[in-house]
C-alpha positions in Angstrom: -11.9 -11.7 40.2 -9.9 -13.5 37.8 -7.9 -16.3 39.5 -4.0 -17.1 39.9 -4.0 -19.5 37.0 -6.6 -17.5 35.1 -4.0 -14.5 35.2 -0.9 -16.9 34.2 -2.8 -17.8 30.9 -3.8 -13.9 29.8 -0.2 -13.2 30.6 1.2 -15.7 28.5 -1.2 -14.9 26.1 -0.1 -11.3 26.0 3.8 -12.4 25.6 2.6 -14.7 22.9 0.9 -11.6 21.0 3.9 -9.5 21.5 6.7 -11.8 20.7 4.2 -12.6 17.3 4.4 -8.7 16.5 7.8 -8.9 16.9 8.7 -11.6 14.6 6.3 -10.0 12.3 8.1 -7.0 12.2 11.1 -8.8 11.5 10.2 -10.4 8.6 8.8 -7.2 7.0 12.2 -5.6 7.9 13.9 -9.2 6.5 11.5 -8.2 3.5 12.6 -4.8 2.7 16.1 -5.4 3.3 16.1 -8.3 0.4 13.8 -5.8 -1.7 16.5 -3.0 -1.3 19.4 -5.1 -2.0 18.0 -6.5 -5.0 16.8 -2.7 -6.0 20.3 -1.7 -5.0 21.9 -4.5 -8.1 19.1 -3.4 -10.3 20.3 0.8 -10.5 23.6 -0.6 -10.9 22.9 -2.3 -13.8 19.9 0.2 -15.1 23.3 3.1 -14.4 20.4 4.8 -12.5 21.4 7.0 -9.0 18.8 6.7 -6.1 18.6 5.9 -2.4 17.0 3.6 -0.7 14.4 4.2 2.2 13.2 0.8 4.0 10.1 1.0 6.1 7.1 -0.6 7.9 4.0 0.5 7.6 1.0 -1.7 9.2 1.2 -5.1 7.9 3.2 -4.4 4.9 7.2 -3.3 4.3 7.6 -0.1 2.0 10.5 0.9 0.0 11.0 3.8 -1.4 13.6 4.9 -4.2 14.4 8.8 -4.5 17.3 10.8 -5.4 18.0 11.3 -9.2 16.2 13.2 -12.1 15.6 10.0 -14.4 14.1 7.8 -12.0 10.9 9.4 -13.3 11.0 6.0 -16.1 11.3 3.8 -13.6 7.6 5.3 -13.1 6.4 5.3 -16.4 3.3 5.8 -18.0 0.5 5.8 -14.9 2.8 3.9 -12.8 3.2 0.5 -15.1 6.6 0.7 -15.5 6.4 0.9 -11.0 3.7 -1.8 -10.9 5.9 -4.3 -12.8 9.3 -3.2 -10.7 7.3 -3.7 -7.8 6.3 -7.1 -8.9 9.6 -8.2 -9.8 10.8 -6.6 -6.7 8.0 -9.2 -4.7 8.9 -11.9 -6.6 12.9 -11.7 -5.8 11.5 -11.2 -2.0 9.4 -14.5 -2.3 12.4 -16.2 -4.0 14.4 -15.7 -1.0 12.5 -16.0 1.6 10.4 -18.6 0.5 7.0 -16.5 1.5 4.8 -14.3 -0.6 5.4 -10.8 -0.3 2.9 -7.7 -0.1 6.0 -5.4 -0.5 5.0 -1.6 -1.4 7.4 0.1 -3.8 7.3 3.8 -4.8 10.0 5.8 -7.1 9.9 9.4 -6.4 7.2 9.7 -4.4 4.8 8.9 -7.1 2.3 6.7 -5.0 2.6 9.1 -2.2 1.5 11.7 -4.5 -1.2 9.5 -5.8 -2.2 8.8 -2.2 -2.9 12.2 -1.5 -4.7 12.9 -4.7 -7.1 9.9 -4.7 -7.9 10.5 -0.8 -9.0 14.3 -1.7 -10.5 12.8 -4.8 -12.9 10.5 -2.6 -13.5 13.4 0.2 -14.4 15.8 -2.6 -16.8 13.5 -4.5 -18.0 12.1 -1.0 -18.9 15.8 0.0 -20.9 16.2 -3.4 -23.3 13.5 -3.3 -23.2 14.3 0.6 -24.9 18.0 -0.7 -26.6 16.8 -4.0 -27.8 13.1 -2.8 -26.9 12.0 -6.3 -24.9 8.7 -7.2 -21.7 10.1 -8.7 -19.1 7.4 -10.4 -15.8 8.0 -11.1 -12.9 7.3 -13.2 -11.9 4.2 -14.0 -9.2 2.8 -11.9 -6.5 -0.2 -10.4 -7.8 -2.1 -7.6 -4.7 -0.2 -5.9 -6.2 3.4 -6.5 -9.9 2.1 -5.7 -8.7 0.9 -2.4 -7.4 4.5 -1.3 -10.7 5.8 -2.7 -13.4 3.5 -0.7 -10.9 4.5 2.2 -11.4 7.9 1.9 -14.9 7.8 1.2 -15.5 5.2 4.5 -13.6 8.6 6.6 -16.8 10.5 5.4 -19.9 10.2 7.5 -23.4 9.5 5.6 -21.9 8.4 2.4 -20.6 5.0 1.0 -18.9 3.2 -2.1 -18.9 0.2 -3.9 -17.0 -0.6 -7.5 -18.8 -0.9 -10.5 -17.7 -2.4 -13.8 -15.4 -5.0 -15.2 -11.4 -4.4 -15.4 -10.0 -2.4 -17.1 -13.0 0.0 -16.4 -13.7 -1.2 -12.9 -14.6 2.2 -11.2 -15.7 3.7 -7.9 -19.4 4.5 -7.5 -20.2 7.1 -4.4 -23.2 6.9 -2.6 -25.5 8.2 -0.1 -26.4 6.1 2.6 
């Protein structure tokens, strides 16, 4: 049995780790309000329409910009135009808060819809070498679409992954275990 004092100190401990959560979750909400407000200046000026969704998912804030037909360039080709808004979009958010930022960014849901089609993508190949015990190596890919790969591959039991290859053709190689 733990004693008096031994009790104080978990309990403390456990007020610790919540108020921690708490201001973590405020400075990822702190984050995503500086990202939207810079987003918000940059439609403006860009003359483009779109609303802004402010979240927090695990570890990480997430904004999301959907509404109108042409934000489809602020995606351009495989997502490059994105991944540079979304590191100018970090880089304001460091700027002003002084800390580095891990800030997600998606325009019309097109990393959503990449999300879902790289996780099937890794079930699907995971399931073939599952039945054919055969290595099978995909696509090449960004260390961004790699990671939602090994993650869907790691959900499958009896197969693994590991990347292959230098950038730009870094790729994802499935494996039996």
């Amino acid at each position: 049995m733990a004693s008096e004092p031994d009790t104080a100190v978990e309990e403390e401990a456990k007020t610790d780790a919540v108020v921690a959560d708490a201001n973590a979750d405020d400075d990822l909400i702190e984050e995503g309000e500086v990202a939207g407000d810079y987003l918000e200046q940059l439609l403006d000026v860009l003359d483009f329409d779109g609303d802004i969704d402010l979240d927090v998912e695990g570890d990480r804030a997430v904004v999301s910009i959907d509404g109108g037909a042409d934000l489809s360039k602020l995606v351009g080709r495989k997502g490059e135009v994105l991944d540079a808004l979304q590191e100018l979009t970090r880089l304001a958010v460091q700027q002003s808060t002084g800390e580095r930022s891990r800030l997600m960014l998606d325009v019309a849901g097109w990393r959503a819809n990449l999300r879902t089609e790289l996780t099937e993508l890794g079930t699907a190949a995971s399931k073939r070498v599952l039945d054919s015990g055969e290595r099978e190596a995909l696509r090449p890919m960004t260390p961004f679409e790699r990671k939602i790969v090994h993650d869907a591959v790691a959900a499958v039991d009896g197969v693994s992954s590991e990347s292959e290859g230098t950038e730009p053709s870094r790729h994802v190689v499935v494996v039996k275990d």
